[in-house]
Steps between C-alpha positions, in 0.01 A plus 500: 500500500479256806756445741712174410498180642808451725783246348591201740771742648500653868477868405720610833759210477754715729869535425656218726819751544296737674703596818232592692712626849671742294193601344339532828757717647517761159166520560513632859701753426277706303183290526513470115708294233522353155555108464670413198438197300206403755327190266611231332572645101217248386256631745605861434524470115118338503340804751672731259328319213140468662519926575630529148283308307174334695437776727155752455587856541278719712562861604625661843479877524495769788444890419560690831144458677410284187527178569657267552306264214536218335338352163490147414651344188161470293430882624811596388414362140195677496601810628485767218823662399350889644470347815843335507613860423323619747621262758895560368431899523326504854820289578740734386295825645566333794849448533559847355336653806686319707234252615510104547469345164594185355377272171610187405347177375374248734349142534363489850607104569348497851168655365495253199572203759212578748273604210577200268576682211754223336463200740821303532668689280880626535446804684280296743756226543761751585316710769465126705895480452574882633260383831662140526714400735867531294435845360344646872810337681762672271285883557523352924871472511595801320282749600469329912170563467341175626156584509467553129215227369376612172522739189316644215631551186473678164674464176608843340635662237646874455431595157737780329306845678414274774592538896443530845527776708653570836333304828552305777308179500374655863183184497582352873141470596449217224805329605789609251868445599683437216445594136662283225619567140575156294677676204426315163637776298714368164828402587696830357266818645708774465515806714369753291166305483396561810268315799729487744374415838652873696503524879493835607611719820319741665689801233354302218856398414536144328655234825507203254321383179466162406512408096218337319738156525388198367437198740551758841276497783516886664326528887480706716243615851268712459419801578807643292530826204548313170381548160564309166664735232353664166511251225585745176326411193861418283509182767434216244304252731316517841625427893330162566505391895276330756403740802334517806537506887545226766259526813486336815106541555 
């Protein structure tokens, strides 16, 4: 399946209400927060629509010293189902030990943007709008982090089995400050299903988790312990979201 074309509709309209000083200073507190309600319904209604329907599915996976990798949408389709067992196994073996695993499903929009994959197409459009001007200004004045000028992205989706294990982001060399979760998950996630966004203290004990919430925008700096939560297989859909980091190089 291709990526869709984009509908005459900015895909980051942001929430007018936004009150951005109070934002700004929740966010210095702890250096990480959850905006509520951060698009415009219409925008946030039609991003939840192009990850639900129009969007490819590749494969992200880690095993330990495995990885990480990623497979592309077509590879993904061609991929035989011993191998996919393989993959989910090696996975699992993984966490069991102890060791940094995650798996989830993936559509690298920064690598299908430089690489032309689907030109013009949704997931194109809305990488321009997460490094234009509106969108960088609102990450500016809540994290006070001037120097931020650009971001990747990547669509994903945790799958029931599906999750990612305990790190820190710690990629300063290449420029990250501030990682970003655009939560496109369906209006009523409930608890028990899962894929929360955990923060984590130094005695693995949970600081704060953040709920798969529809139309909510979760940052926070980087390097910092978080994970996203097991995804059990009785959860009846997948965590959809936009993620990635903000730089300043």
């Amino acid at each position: 399946m291709s990526a869709a074309t984009a509908a005459p509709l900015h895909l980051l309209a942001l929430n007018p209400a936004l009150d951005r000083g109070a934002l700004a200073r929740d966010f210095a507190v702890n250096q990480r927060l959850q905006i509520r309600d951060v698009l415009e319904p219409e925008a946030a209604r039609e991003l939840r629509k192009i990850l639900a329907q129009h969007t490819p599915w590749g494969l992200a996976w880690s095993a330990g010293n495995d990885g990480p990798h990623g497979r592309r949408p077509d590879e993904m389709a061609a991929l035989p189902a011993a191998e996919r067992q393989r993959i989910a196994q090696s996975v699992a073996d993984a966490a069991q030990r102890g060791d940094y695993a995650f798996s989830f499903a993936r559509y690298p929009i920064l690598d299908a943007y430089l690489g032309r994959w689907a030109p013009d197409s949704a997931h194109d459009i809305l990488l321009e709008h997460i490094n234009d001007q509106p969108f960088l200004d609102l990450i500016r004045s809540v994290t006070g982090i001037t120097e931020l000028i650009k971001a990747d992205a990547q669509a994903t989706l945790f799958a029931p089995s599906q999750f990612l294990g305990l790190h820190s982001d710690s990629h300063v060399g290449e420029g990250w400050r501030i990682a970003y979760v655009l939560s496109l998950a369906p209006d009523d996630w409930k608890p028990d299903w899962g894929g929360y966004l955990n923060f984590l203290d130094d005695d693995g004990d949970i600081i704060v988790g953040y709920r798969p919430r529809f139309n909510s925008l979760s940052l926070f700096a980087v390097p910092q312990p978080h994970l996203v939560s097991y995804v059990p297989p009785f959860a009846p859909v997948g965590r959809l979201s936009i993620t990635g980091w903000f730089r300043d190089r």
